[in-house]
C-alpha positions, 0 to 999 in steps of 0.5 A, a space after each residue: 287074130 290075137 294081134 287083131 283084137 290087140 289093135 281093135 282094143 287099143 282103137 275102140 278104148 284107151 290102152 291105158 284102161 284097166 287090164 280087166 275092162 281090156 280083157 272084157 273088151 277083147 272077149 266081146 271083140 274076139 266073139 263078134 269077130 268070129 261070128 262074123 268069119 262064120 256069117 261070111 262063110 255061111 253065105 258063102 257056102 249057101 250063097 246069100 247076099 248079106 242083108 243090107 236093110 231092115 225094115 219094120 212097122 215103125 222104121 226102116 234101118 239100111 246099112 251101106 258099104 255092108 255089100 262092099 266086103 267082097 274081098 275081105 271079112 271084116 273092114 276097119 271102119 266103125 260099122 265093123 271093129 274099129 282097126 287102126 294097125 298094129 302100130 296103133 297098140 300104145 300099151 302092155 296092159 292093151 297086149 295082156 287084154 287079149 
C-alpha cells in the first residue's frame, strides 16, 4: 500500500511540493483507498452491485467503467486514484510523504 500512495502522491501533485502538503495528500489518499478495499469487500460479502448512477430532482449523475473493476479494487485512471507505476516516483520528499 505504502509503495501505492507513493505513485499515487507523486501522479496526482508535483513531487517536489512541500513535504507536508505530501504528507496531507497521502493521508487522504490512504483513507479513500481503504474505504474503497472495505466497499468492495462489503458488496462482496453481501453481493451488491455497486451503484453506478445517481439521480435526484434536478440531475442524474452515471459513472461508467465503475462496474468494469471485477478483478481489481481500485483501477489507475482519475475516477479512481490517479496511479502511474512506482517508477512514477521522481522525489525523496514523495517517499517521506507516505
Amino acid at each position: 500500500m505504502e509503495s501505492y500512495l507513493s505513485s499515487v502522491i507523486s501522479s496526482e501533485m508535483s513531487a517536489k511540493s512541500s513535504l507536508q502538503l505530501l504528507k496531507a495528500h497521502a493521508i487522504v489518499s490512504r483513507s479513500w483507498l481503504l474505504a474503497q478495499l472495505e466497499k468492495a469487500k462489503q458488496n462482496k460479502k453481501e453481493k451488491v452491485k455497486p451503484k453506478t448512477e445517481m439521480i435526484s430532482e434536478t440531475e442524474i449523475t452515471k459513472w461508467y467503467d465503475r462496474e468494469d473493476h471485477k478483478n481489481f479494487d481500485v483501477c489507475a485512471d482519475d475516477h479512481c486514484q490517479r496511479y502511474q507505476g512506482i517508477t512514477k516516483i521522481i522525489s525523496d520528499v514523495a517517499r517521506q510523504g507516505n
